[in-house]
C-alpha positions in Angstrom: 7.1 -19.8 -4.2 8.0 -18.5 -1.0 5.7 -18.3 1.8 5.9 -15.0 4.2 3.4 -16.5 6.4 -0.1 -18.0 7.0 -3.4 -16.6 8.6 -7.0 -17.6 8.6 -6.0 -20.2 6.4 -4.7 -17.2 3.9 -1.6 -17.8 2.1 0.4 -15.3 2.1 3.3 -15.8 -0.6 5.3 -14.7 -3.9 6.5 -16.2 -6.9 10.6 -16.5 -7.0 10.1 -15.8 -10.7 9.1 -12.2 -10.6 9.5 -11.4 -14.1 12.6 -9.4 -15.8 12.4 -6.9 -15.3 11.7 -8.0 -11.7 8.1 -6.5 -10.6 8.2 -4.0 -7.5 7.3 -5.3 -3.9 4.0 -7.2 -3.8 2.7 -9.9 -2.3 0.1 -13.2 -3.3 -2.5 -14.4 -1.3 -4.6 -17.2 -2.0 -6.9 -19.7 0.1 -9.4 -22.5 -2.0 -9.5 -21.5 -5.5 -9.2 -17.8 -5.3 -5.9 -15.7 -5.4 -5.7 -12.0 -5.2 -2.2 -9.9 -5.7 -1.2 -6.6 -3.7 1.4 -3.9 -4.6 2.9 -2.4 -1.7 4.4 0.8 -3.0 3.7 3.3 -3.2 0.4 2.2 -1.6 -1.2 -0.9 -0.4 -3.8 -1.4 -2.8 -5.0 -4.6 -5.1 -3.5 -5.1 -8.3 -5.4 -8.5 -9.4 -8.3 -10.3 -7.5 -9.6 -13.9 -9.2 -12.4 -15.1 -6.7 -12.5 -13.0 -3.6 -15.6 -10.7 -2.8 -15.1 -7.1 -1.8 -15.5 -8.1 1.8 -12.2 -10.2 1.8 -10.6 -8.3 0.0 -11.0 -5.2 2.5 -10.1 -7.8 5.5 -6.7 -9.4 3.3 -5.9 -5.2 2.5 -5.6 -4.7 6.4 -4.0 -7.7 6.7 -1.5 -6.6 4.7 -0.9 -3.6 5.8 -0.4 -4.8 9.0 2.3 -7.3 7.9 4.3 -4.4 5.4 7.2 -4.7 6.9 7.4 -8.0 7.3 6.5 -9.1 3.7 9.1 -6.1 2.9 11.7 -7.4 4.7 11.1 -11.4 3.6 11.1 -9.8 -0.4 14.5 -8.1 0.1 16.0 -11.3 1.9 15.2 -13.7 -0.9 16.0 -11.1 -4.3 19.3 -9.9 -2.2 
């Protein structure tokens, strides 16, 4: 499970198994006992939440639409 990158204690990560055929760009992000899952095209938006209240998940959405490009880029490098 790769880790793009850490903030506010947030793990932000994906699995190296992405299923065949392989899901499209998305990222994990979990912290305690809750994990929520993002697509990232076409759209940001949530595609599973287990644990995190709507609050979070508004704050972990900016977060990662801040970091797009970055968790982009780290997908492509590891399924190239």
């Amino acid at each position: 499970m790769p880790t793009v990158f850490w903030e506010r204690g947030f793990r932000f990560f994906f699995y190296s198994n992405e299923g065949a055929p392989r899901e499209p760009v998305h990222i994990h992000i979990e912290k305690d006992d809750c994990e929520a899952k993002f697509w990232l095209i076409p759209e940001v938006h949530v595609a599973y939440n287990d644990g995190y209240n709507s609050r979070t998940l508004r704050e972990l959405e900016a977060m990662v639409r801040v970091n797009r490009d970055r968790i982009e880029r780290a997908w492509n490098e590891f399924f190239s």
